[in-house]
OpenMM code with the backbone's topology and positions (N, CA, C; nanometers):
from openmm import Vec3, app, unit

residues = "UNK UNK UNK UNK UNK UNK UNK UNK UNK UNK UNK UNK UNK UNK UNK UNK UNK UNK UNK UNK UNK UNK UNK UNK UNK UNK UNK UNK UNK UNK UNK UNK UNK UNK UNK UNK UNK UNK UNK UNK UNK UNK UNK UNK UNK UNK UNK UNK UNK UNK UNK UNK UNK UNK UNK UNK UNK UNK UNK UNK UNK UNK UNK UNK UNK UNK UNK UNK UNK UNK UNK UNK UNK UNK UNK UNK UNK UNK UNK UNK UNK UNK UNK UNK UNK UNK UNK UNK UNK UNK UNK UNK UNK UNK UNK UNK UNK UNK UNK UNK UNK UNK UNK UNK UNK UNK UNK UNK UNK UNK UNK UNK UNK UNK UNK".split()
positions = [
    Vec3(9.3155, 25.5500, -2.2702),
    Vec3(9.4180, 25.4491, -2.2916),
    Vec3(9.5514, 25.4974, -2.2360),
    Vec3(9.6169, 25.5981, -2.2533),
    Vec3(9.6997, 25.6557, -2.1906),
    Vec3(9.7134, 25.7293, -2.0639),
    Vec3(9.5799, 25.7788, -2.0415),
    Vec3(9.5958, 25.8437, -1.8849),
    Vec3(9.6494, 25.9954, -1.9064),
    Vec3(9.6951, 26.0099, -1.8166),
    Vec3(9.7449, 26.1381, -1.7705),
    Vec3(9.8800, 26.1507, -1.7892),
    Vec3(9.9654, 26.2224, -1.8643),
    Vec3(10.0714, 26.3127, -1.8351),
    Vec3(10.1381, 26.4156, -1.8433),
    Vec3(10.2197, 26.4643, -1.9357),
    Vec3(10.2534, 26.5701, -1.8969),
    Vec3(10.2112, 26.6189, -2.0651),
    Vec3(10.2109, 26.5598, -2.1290),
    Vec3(10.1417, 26.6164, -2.3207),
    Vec3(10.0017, 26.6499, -2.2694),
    Vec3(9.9169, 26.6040, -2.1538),
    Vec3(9.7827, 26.6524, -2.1140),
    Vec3(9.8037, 26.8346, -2.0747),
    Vec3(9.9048, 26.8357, -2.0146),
    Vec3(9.9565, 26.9917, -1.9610),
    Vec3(9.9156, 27.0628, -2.0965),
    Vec3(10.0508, 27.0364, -2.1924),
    Vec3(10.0722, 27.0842, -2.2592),
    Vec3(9.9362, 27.1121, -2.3663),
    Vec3(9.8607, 27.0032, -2.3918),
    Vec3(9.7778, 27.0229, -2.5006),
    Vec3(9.6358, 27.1461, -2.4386),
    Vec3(9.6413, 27.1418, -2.2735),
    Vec3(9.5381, 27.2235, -2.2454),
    Vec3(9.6075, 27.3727, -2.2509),
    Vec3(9.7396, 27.4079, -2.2629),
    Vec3(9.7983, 27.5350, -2.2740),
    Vec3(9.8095, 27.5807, -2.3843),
    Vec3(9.8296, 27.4770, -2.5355),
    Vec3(9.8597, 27.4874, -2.6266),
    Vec3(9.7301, 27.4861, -2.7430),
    Vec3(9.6754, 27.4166, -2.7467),
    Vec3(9.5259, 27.3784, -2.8173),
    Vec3(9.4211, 27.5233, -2.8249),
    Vec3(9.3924, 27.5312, -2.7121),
    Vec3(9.3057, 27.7118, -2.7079),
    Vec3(9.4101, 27.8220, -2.7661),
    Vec3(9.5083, 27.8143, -2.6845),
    Vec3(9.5976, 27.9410, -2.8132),
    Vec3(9.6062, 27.9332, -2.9729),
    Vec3(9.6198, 27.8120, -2.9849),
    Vec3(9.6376, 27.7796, -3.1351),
    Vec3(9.4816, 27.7902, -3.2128),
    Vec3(9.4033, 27.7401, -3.1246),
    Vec3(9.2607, 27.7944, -3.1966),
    Vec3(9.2190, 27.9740, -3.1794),
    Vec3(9.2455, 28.0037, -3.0751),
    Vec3(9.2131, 28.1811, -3.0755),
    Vec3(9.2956, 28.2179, -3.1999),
    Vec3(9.4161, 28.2075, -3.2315),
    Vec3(9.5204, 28.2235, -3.3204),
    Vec3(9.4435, 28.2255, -3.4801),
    Vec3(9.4141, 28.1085, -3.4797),
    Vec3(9.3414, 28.1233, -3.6012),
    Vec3(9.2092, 28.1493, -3.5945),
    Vec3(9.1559, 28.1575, -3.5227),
    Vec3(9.0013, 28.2547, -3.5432),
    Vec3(9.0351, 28.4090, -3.5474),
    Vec3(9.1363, 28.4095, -3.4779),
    Vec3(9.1884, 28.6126, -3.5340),
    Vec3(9.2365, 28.6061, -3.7099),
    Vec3(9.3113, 28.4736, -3.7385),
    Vec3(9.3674, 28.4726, -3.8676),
    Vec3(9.2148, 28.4456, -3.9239),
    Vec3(9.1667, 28.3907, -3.9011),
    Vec3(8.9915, 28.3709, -3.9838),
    Vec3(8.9065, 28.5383, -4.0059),
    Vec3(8.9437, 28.5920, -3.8723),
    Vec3(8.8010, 28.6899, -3.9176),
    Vec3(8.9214, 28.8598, -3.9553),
    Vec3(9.0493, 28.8100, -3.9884),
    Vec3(9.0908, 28.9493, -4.0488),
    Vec3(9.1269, 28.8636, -4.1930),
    Vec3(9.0554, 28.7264, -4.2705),
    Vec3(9.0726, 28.7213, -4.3274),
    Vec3(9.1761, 28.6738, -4.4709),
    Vec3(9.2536, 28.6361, -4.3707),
    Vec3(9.4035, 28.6078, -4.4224),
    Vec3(9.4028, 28.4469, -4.4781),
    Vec3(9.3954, 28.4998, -4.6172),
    Vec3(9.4051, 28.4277, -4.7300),
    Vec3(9.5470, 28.3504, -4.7415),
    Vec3(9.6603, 28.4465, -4.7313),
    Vec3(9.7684, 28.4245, -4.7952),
    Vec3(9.8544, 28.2737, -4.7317),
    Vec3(9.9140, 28.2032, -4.8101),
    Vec3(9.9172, 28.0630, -4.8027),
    Vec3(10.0578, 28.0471, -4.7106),
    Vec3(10.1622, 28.1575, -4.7686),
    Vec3(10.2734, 28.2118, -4.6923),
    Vec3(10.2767, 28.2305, -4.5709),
    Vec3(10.1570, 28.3333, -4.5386),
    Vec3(10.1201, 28.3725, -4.3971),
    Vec3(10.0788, 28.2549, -4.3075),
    Vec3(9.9924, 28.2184, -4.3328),
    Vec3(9.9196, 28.0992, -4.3013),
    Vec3(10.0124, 28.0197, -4.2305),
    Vec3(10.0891, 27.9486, -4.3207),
    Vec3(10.2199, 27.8830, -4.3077),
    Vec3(10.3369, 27.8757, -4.2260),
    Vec3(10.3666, 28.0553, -4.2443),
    Vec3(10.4554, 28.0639, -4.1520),
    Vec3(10.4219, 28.0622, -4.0172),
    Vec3(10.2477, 28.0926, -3.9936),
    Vec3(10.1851, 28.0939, -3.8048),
    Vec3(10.1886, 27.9749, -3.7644),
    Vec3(10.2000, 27.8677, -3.8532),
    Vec3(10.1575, 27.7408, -3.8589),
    Vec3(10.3022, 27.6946, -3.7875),
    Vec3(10.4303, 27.7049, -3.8554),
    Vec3(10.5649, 27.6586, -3.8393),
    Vec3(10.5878, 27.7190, -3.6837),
    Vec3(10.5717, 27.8789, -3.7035),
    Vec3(10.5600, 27.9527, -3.5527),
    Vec3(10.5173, 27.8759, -3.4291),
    Vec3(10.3807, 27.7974, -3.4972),
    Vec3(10.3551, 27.7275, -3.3352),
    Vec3(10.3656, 27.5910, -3.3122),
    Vec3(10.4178, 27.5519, -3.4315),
    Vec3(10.5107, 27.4212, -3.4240),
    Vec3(10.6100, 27.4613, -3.3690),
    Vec3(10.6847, 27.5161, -3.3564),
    Vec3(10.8336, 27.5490, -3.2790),
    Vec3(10.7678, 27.5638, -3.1424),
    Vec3(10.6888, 27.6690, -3.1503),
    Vec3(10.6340, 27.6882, -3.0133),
    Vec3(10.6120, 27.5400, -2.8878),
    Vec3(10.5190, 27.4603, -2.9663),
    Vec3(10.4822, 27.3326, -2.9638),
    Vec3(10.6061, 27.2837, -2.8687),
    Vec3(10.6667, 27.2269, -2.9381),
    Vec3(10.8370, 27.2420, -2.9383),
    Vec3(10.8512, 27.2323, -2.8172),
    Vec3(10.9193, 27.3641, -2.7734),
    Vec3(10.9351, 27.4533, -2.6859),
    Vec3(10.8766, 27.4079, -2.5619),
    Vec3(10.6945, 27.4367, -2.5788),
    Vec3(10.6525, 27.3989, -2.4866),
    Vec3(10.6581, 27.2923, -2.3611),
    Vec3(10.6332, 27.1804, -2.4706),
    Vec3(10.6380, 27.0287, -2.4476),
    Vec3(10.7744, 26.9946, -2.3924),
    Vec3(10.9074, 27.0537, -2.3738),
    Vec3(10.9839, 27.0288, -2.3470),
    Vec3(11.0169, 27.1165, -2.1910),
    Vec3(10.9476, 27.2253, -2.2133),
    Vec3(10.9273, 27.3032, -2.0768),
    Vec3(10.8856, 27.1942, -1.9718),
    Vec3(10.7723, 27.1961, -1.9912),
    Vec3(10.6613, 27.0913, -1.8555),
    Vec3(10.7325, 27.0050, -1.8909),
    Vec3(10.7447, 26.8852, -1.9921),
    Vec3(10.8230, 26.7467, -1.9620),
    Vec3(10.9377, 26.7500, -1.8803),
    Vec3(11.0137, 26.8736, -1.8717),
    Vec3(11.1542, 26.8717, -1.7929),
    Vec3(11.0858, 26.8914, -1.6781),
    Vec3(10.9915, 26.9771, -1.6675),
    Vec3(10.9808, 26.9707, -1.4854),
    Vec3(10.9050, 26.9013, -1.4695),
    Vec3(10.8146, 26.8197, -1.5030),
    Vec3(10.7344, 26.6931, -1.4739),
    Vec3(10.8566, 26.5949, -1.4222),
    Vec3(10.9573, 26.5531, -1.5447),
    Vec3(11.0072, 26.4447, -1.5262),
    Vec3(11.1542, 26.4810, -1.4211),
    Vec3(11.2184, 26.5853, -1.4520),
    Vec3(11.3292, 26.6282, -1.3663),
    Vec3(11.2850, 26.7078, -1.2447),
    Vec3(11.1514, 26.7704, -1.2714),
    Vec3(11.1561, 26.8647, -1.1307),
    Vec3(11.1799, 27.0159, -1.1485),
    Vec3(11.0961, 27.0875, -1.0842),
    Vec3(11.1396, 27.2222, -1.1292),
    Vec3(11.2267, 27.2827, -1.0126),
    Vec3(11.4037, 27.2932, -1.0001),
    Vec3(11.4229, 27.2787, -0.8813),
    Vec3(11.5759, 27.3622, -0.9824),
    Vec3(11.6365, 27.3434, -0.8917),
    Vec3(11.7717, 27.4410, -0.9589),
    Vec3(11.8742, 27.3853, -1.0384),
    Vec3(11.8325, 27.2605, -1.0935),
    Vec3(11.8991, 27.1314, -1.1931),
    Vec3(11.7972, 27.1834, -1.3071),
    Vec3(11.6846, 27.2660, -1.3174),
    Vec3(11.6278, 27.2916, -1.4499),
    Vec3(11.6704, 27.3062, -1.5302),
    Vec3(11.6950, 27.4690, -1.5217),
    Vec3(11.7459, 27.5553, -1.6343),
    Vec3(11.9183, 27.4791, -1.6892),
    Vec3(11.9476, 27.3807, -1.6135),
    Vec3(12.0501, 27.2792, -1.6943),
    Vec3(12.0070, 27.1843, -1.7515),
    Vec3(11.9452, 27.0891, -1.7345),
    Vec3(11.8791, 27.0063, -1.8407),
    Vec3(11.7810, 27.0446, -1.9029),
    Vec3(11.7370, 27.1568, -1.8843),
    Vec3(11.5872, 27.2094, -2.0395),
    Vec3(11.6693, 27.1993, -2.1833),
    Vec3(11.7843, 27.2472, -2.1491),
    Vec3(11.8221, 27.2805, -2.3455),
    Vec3(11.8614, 27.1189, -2.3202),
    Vec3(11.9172, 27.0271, -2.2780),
    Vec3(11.9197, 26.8762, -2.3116),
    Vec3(11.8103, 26.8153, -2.3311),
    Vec3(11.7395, 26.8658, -2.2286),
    Vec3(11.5921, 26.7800, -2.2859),
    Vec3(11.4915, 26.7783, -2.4107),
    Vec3(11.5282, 26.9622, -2.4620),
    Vec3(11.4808, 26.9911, -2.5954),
    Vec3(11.5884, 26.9505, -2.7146),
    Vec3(11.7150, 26.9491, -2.7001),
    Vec3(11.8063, 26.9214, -2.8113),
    Vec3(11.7583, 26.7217, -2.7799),
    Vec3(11.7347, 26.6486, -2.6844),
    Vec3(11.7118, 26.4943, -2.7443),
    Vec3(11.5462, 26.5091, -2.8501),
    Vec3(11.4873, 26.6330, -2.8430),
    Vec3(11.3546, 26.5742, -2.9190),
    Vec3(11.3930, 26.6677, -3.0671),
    Vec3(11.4885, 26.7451, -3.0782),
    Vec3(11.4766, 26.8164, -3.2017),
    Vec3(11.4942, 26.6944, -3.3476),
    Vec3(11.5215, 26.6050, -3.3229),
    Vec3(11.4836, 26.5449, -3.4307),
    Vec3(11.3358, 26.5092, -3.4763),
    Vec3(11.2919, 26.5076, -3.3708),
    Vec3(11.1308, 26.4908, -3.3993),
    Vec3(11.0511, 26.6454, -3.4195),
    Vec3(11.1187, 26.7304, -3.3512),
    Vec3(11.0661, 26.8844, -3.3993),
    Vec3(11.0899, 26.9081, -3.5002),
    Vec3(11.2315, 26.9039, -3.5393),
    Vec3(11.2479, 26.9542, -3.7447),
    Vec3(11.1285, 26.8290, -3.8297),
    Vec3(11.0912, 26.7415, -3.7973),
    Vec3(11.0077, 26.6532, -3.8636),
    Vec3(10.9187, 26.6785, -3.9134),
    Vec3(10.8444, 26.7322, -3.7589),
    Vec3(10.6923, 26.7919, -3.7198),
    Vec3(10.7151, 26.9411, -3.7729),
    Vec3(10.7825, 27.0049, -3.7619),
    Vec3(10.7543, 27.1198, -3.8311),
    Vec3(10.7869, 27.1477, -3.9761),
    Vec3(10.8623, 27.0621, -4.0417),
    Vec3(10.8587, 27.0543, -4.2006),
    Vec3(10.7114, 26.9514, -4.2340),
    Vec3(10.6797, 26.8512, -4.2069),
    Vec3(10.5260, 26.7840, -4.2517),
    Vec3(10.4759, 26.9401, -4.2131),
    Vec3(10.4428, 26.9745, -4.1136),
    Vec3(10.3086, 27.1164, -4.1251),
    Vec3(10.3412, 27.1821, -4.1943),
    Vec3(10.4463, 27.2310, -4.2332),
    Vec3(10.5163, 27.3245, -4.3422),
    Vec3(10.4199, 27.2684, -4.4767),
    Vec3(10.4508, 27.1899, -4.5122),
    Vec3(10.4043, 27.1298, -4.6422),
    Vec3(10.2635, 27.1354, -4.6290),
    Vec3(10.2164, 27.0547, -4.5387),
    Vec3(10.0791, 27.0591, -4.5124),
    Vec3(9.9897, 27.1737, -4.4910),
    Vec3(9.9951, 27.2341, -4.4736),
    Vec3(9.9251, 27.4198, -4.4557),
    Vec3(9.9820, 27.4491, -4.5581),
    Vec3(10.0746, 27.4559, -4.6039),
    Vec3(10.1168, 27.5486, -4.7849),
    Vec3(9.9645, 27.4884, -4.8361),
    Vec3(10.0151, 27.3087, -4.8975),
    Vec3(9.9096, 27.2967, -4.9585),
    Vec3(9.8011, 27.2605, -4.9336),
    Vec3(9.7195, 27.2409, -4.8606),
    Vec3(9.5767, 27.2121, -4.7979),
    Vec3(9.5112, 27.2560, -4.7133),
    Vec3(9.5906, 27.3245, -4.6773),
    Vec3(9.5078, 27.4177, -4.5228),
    Vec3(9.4011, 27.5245, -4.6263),
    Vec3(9.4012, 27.6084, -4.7158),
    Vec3(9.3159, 27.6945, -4.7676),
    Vec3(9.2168, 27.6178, -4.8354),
    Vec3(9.2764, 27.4799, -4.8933),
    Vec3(9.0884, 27.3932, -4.9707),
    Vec3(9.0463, 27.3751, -4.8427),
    Vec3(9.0978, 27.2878, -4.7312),
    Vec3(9.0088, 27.2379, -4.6572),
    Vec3(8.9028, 27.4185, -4.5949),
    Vec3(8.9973, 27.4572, -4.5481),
    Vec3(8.8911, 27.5925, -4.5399),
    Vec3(8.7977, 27.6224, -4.5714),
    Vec3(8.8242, 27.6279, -4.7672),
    Vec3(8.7049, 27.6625, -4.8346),
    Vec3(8.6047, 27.5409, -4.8313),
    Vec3(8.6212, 27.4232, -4.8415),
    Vec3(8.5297, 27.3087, -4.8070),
    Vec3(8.4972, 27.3540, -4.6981),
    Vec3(8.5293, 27.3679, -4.5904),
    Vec3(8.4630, 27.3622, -4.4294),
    Vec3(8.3558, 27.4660, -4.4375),
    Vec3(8.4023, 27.5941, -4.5308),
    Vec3(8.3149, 27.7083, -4.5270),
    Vec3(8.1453, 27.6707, -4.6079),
    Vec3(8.2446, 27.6289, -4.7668),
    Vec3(8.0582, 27.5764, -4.8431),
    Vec3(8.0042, 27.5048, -4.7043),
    Vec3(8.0172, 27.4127, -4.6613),
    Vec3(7.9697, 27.3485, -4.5723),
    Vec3(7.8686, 27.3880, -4.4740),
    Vec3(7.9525, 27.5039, -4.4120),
    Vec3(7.8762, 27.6186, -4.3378),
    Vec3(7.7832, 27.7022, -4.3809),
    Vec3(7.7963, 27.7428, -4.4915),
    Vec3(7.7140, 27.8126, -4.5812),
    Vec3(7.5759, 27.7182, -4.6008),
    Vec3(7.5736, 27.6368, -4.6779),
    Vec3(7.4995, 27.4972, -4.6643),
    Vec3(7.3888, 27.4900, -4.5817),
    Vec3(7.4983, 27.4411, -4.4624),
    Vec3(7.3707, 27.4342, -4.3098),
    Vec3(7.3221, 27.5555, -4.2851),
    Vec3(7.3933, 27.6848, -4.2855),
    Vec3(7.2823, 27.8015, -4.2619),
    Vec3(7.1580, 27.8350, -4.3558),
    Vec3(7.1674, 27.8016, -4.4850),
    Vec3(7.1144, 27.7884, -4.5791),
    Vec3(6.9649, 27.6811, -4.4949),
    Vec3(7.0032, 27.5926, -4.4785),
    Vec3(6.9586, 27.4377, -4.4457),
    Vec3(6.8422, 27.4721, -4.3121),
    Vec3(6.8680, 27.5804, -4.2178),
    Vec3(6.7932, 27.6016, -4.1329),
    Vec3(6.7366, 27.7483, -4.1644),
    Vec3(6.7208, 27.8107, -4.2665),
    Vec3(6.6358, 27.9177, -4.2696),
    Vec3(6.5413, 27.8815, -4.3119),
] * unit.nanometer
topology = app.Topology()
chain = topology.addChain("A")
for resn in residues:
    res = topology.addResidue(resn, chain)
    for name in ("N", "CA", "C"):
        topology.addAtom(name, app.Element.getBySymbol(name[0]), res)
């Protein structure tokens, strides 16, 4: 429905890091809701960041007018970044560790299910 643009960049640069990220946070284990949380906010900013990188040179060009409109182009979306990164804030405090443990019985389950 949308096609191609420049959030396609971003989500193929951003999506695999954020999953390796937490499969290292998965297999050392990390319970803590704090921790969790704060990697979570970390790559919401990141997010951020990103998306405003490629959108400036998608839409302006990566040419020697960049590095002057990048911080304009990221200060017009920071209202939508403090947004997006307080909802995940909240959201990983409280639900990111049930859904976990649900996803895990789950797993447990089906291995169970094929022996």
């Amino acid at each position: 429905i949308w096609g191609f643009g420049p959030w396609f960049i971003t989500y193929l640069i951003y999506w695999p890091c954020l999953t390796a990220l937490f499969m290292l946070l998965g297999r050392r284990n990390a319970k803590s809701r704090i921790k969790i949380t704060l990697v979570a906010v970390g790559m919401t900013f990141l997010f951020g960041i990103l998306s405003s990188v490629i959108d400036c040179g998608m839409y302006i060009g990566f040419n020697r007018y960049y590095f002057k409109n990048l911080p304009l182009y990221y200060v017009r979306g920071l209202s939508f970044y403090i947004t997006q990164i307080a909802c995940n804030a909240v959201l990983f405090f409280s639900v990111f560790l049930l859904l976990a443990d649900r996803l895990g019985m789950i797993k447990k389950r089906m291995n169970l299910d094929k022996k």
